[in-house]
N, C-alpha and C positions, 0 to 999 in steps of 0.2 A: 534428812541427811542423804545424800547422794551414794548409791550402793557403786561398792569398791570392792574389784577383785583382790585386794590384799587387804588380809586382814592383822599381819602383826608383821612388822619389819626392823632387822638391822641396822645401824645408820656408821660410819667408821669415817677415820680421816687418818692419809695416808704418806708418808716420804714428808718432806720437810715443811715447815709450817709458814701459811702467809695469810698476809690481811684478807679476811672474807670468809672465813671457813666456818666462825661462829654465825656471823648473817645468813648464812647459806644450812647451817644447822638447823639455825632460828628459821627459817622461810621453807623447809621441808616438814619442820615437825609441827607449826602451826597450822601449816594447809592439812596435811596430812590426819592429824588428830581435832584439829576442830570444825574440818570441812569433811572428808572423809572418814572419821572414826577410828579411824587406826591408833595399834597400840606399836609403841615405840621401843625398841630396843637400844641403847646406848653400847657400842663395842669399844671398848679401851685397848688406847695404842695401838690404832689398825691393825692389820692382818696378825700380828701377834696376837693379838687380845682374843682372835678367833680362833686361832690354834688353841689357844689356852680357854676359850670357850669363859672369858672375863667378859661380860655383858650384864648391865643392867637394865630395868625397865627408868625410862626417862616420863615424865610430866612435867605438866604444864611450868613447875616453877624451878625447872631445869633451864627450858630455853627461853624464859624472863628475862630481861633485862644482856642480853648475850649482844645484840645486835653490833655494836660498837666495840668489843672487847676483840683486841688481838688473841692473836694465836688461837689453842682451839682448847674446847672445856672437856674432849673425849682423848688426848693425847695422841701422839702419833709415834711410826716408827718409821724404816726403811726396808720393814720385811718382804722377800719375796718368797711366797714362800711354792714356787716351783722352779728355783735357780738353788739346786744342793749345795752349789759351790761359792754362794755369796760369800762376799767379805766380813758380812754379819754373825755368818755360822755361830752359835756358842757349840762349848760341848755336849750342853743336853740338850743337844738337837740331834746331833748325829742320829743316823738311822730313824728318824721321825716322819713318818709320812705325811707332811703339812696336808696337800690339798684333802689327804685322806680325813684329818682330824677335822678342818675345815668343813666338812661336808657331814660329817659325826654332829660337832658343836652346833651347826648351822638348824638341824634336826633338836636338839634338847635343847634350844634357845625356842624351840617350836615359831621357826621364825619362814614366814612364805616367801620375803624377798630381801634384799642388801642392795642399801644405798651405798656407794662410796663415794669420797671425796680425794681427788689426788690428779697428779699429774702422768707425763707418760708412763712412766712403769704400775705405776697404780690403777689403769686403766687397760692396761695390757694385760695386769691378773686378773681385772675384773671381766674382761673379755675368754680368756684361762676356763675361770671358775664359770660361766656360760655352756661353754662347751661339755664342763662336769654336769650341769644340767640343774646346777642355783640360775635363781632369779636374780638378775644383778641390771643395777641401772648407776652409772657414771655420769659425777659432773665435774667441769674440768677446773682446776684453781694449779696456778704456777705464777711467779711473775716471772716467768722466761718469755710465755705467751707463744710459745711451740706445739701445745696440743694440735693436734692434726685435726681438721672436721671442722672447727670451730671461730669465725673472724679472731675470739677475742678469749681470756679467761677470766677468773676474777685472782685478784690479786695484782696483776699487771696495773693497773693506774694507780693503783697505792704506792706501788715501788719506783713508777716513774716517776710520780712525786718528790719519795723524798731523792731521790737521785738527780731531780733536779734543781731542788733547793741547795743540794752538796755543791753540786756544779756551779748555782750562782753567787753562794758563798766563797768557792776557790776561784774566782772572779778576782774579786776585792785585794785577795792576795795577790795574785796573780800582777796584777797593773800596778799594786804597789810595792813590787823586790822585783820588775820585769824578769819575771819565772816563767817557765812554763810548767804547766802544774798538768799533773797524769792524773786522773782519775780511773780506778779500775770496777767494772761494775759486773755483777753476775751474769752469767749465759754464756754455756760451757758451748751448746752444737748451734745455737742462735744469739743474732744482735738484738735482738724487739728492743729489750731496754734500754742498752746501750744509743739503739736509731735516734727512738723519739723521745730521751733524757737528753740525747746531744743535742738535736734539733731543737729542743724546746730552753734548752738553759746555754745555747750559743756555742757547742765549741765546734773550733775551730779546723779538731782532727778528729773524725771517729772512725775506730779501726772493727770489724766487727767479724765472725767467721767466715762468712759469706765471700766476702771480698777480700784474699790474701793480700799482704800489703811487702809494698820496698819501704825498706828503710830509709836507704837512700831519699824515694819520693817526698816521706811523710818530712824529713832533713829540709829538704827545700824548701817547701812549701811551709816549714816555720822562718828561713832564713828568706821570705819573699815578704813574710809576713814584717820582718825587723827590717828590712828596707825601707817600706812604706810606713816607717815610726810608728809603726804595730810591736811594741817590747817583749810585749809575754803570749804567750797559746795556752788554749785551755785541751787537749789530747783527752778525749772521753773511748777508753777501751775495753770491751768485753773480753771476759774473764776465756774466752776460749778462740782469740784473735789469732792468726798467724800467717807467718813471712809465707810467702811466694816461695822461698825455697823447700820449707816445711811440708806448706799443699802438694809438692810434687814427689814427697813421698810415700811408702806404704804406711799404712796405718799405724802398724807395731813401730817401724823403726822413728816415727816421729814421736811416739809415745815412748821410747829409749832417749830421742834426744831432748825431750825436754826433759828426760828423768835426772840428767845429767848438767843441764842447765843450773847455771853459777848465779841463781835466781828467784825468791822465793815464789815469784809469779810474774808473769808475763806483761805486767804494769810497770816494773820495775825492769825489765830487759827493754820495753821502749821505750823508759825513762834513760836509761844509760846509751842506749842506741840519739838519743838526740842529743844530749849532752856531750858526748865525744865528736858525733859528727857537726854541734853548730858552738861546741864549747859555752853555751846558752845555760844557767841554774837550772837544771833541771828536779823539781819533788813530784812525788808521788802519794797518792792517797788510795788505800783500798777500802771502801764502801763495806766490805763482808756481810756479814747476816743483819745491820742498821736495813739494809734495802727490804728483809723478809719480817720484821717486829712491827710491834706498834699497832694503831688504831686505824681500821680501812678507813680509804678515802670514801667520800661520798657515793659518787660514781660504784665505786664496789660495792659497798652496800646494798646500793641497787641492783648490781648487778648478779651479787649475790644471792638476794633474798626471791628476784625474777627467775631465776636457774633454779633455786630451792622447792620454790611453791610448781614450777615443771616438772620437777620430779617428783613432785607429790601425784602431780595428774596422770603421769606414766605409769604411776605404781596402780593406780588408782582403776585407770584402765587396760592394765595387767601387758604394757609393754615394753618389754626384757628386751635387755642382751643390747641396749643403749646409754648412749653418751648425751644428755644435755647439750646443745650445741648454740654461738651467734650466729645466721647468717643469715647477710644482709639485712644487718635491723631487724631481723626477726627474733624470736626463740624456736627453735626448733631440736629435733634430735637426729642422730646419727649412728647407724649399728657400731657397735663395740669392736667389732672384727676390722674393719675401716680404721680405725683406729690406733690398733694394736699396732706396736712399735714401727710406727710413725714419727717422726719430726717434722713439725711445720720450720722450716727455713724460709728466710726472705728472699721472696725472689729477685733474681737482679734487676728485674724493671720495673720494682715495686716502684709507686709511687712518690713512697716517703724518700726514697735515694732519691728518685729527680728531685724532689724539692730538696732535701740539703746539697745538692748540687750546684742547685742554680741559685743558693745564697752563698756559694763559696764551699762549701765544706769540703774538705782534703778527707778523702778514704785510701791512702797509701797506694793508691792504684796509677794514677796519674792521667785519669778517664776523666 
């Protein structure tokens, strides 16, 4: 058996849950303890369950059969627990020194290093808790597909999936009541899924943050479309899209004006926005948490379980204070501090924007 500088590890999964997190459970704890020896720690409901010092020891017939099972077998939370003023607060928290207990539990779990599993913020503690001087090593799972460092994450091709099965089913509708049908898909600071859901299940509008959109533009370019005996659009928009007039302002006060927005989401104000301006049926569909359930795709799986078994070799040969990372077809890793509250955004000259481009796709810009 190959000598490994750790010898009992952590393992947690963090912020909301999506396809891949059990494969990637499963691909660290088999490298880990039938390659390298390692005893395994199970942490319930990330960073809380650490506070609370709730860990068990896992075996082999813990991560059995997990590979294909949505969601995750170790629960998860939204804990941060070096932001006192989170929305999460309970009251017996007040006055609680999380990273303090954190670093207490991490000692009586007699534990030498913490895997975690999660996205930006859960990668930004894990970078946090580095600097307290744990052993911490990040892999990155989101289907927003914004992790900084990393081409790709796992969970992102599961979610494009079903999002674009959604999209080719409001197809069917779509051509037969000539609607235009809104699809609203998750990705509050990034398009990723919204990009290549669009691109891949045809529609015709995707509005995404990256690119503030007119209204007006997105109006025409369905009223070009009912010209040319094109009856219904298919409008594929992320959850965190906005007008050109929006982008030009400060932060807070656009976060004031959507507070006040006569809207429960932003699917539904450029659902009304087209409807008034082309008097076109305008319906709306919000995707919600269907996009984050379920069974990984293939692809994740693998992608998972490739990311997993890296972080076994990491731990293995005792290198902290890293994120799992794709790039360029590779597997590789990336310091945790690079990382930290980071957003990968699309760039404007990404390539997936030229290609929906040049098959027509309208981004409210009128580029």
């Amino acid at each position: 058996m190959p000598k490994s500088a750790v010898k009992r590890f952590g393992i947690l999964t963090s912020g909301g849950d999506c396809p891949g997190l059990n494969a990637a459970i499963r691909g660290v704890a088999k490298a880990a303890s039938g390659v390298f020896g390692m005893e395994i720690v199970g942490i319930s409901n990330g960073y809380r369950g650490l506070i609370e010092g709730d860990g068990r020891e896992l075996y082999s017939e813990d991560f059995s059969g997990i590979l294909t099972r949505g969601g995750t077998i170790l629960g998860s939370s939204r804990e941060k627990p070096f932001k006192p003023d989170d929305d999460l607060l309970k009251d017996s928290d007040v006055g609680k020194d999380k990273p303090g207990l954190i670093k207490e539990n991490f000692e009586k779990l007699r534990l030498d290093a913490l895997v975690v599993l999660g996205g930006n913020g859960t990668n930004t503690t894990a970078h946090l808790l580095s600097r307290e001087g744990l052993n911490v090593i990040g892999l990155p799972k989101t289907i927003d597909n914004d992790i900084w460092g990393t081409d790709v994450t796992f969970g992102f091709h599961s979610a494009v999936d079903i999002a674009t099965e959604s999209i080719d089913r409001l197809h069917s509708t779509a051509h037969s009541h000539n609607r235009v049908m809104v699809i609203e898909l998750m990705g509050h600071k990034a398009g990723w899924l919204a990009l290549y859901a669009g691109i891949a299940g045809g529609g015709d509008v995707i509005l995404i943050p990256e690119i503030p959109y007119d209204a007006g533009a997105v109006a025409r370019d369905i009223e070009k479309r009912r010209s040319e005996g094109k009856g219904f659009s298919i409008v594929v928009v992320a959850e965190g899209a906005l007008s050109k007039e929006e982008a030009a302002l400060p932060k807070k006060e656009r976060k004031r004006l959507r507070e006040k927005m006569p809207y429960p989401s932003i699917g539904y104000r450029v659902a009304a926005e087209i409807q008034s301006a082309t008097g076109m049926e305008t319906r709306v569909t919000v995707l919600g948490y269907l996009q984050r359930g379920g069974t990984p795709s293939p692809y994740d799986r693998v992608l998972a379980t490739t990311f997993g078994t890296a972080a076994a070799e990491l731990l293995a040969r005792g290198r902290f204070g890293r994120m799992v990372a794709m790039k360029d077809a590779c597997v590789s890793s990336v310091p945790l501090s690079e990382v930290a509250e980071k957003t990968k955004t699309i760039p404007l000259d990404h390539h997936m924007i030229d290609t929906a481009r040049l098959v027509g796709t309208c981004f409210g810009d009128e580029a």
